[in-house]
C-alpha positions, 0 to 999 in steps of 0.5 A: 509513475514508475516500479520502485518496488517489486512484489518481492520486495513490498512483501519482504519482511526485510523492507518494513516501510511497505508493512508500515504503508499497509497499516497506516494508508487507511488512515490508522493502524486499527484496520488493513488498507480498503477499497471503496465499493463498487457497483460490481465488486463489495468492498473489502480490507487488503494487506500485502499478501492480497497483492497480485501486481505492483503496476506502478510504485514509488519509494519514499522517504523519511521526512520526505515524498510518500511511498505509493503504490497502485496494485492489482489484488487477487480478487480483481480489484485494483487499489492506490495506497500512499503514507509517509513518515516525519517526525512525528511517526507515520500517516 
């Protein structure tokens, strides 16, 4: 994977396909995006602004591949996020 997308980028308010990756990557809008616990780390919800780094990051496409993303958060933990959008709106 490669970086289609910048830090900058995923947080801008002019890109909101990243906003729409966030809201819908845990499965709904009712929650922000979650990682999992781990031995050392409690688990906890994320948004874009808890993104440190994008380590790598693919642009998708309506009707078409995912948008993805594995990141580096501000706590430490590193997180996968992945949604795509058909006709029938965002999952």
């Amino acid at each position: 994977m490669k970086i289609e997308t910048t830090l900058d980028e995923m947080r801008g308010d002019e890109n909101y396909d990243w906003r729409y990756v966030f809201a819908y990557a845990d499965g709904g809008q009712s929650s922000p995006s979650f990682v999992p616990p781990t031995p050392d780390k409690v688990a906890a919800p994320f948004d874009r602004l808890s993104v440190a780094e994008v380590l790598a990051s693919v642009e998708g496409e309506n009707d078409g591949p995912e948008w993805a993303a594995i990141l580096r958060l501000h706590d430490g933990r590193f997180a996968y996020v992945e949604a795509g959008c058909d006709y029938t709106g965002w999952g």
